[in-house]
N, C-alpha and C positions, 0 to 999 in steps of 0.2 A: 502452427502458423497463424492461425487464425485469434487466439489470444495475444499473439501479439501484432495485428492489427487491432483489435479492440483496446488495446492498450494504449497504439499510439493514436486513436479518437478518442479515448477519453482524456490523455494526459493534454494533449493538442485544444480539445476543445476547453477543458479547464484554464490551461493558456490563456484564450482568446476571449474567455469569458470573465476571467480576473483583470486582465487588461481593461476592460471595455468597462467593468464597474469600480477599476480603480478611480477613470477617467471622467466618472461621472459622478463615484461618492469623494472624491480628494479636495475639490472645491468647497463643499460644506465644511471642510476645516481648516480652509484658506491655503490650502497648496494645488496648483496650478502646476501638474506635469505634464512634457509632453507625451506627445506619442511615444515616442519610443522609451523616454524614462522610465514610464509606468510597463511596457513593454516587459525592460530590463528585470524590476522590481519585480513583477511575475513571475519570470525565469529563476530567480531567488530565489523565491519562495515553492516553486513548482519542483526544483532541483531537491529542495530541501524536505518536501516532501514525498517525493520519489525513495530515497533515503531513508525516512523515516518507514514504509509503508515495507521497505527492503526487511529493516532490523527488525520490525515487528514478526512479520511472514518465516521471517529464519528463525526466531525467538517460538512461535508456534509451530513453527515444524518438526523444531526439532522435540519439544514438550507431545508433539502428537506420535514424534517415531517412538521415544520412550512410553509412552500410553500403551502403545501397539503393541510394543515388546514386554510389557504387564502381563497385558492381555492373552499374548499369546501363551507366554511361561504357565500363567493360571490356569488356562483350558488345557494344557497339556499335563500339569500339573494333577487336572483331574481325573484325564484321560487317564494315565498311567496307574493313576492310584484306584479305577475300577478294575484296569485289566489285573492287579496284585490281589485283588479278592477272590 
C-alpha cells in the first residue's frame, strides 16, 4: 500500500510540476496556454509516461524471472553433479 501512495506523490507532483513549468517556459516560444491547457498537455504526457515506465518494468521482469531460472537450473545443476561423485 504504501508504494502505491508513493506512486501517486510522485506521479501527482510531476503533474503539477510540469504544469507550472510548462506555463513558465511556453512564453519563450511565443505560446501563451492557459491554465488548464498546459494542465491538459501534462496529463498527455504524464499518461504516456506511466505507460512507458509499465512496458519497460514488464520487459525487465520478465528478463530478471528468466535470469533467476538460469540461475537456479545452474546451481542445481552443480549440486547434483557433486552428489553423482
Amino acid at each position: 500500500m504504501r508504494n502505491l501512495f508513493e506512486t501517486f506523490i510522485d506521479v501527482g507532483s510531476g503533474l503539477i510540476l510540469s504544469t507550472l513549468i510548462q506555463l513558465f517556459i511556453f512564453p519563450f516560444f511565443g505560446m501563451y496556454p492557459t491554465v488548464m491547457e498546459s494542465f491538459h498537455i501534462a496529463l498527455i504526457f504524464t499518461v504516456i509516461s506511466i505507460c512507458r515506465s509499465w512496458c519497460w518494468r514488464t520487459i525487465f521482469g520478465r528478463n530478471k524471472h528468466k535470469l533467476n531460472n538460469i540461475r537456479y537450473k545452474k546451481k542445481n545443476f552443480y549440486f547434483f553433479k557433486k552428489l553423482t561423485k
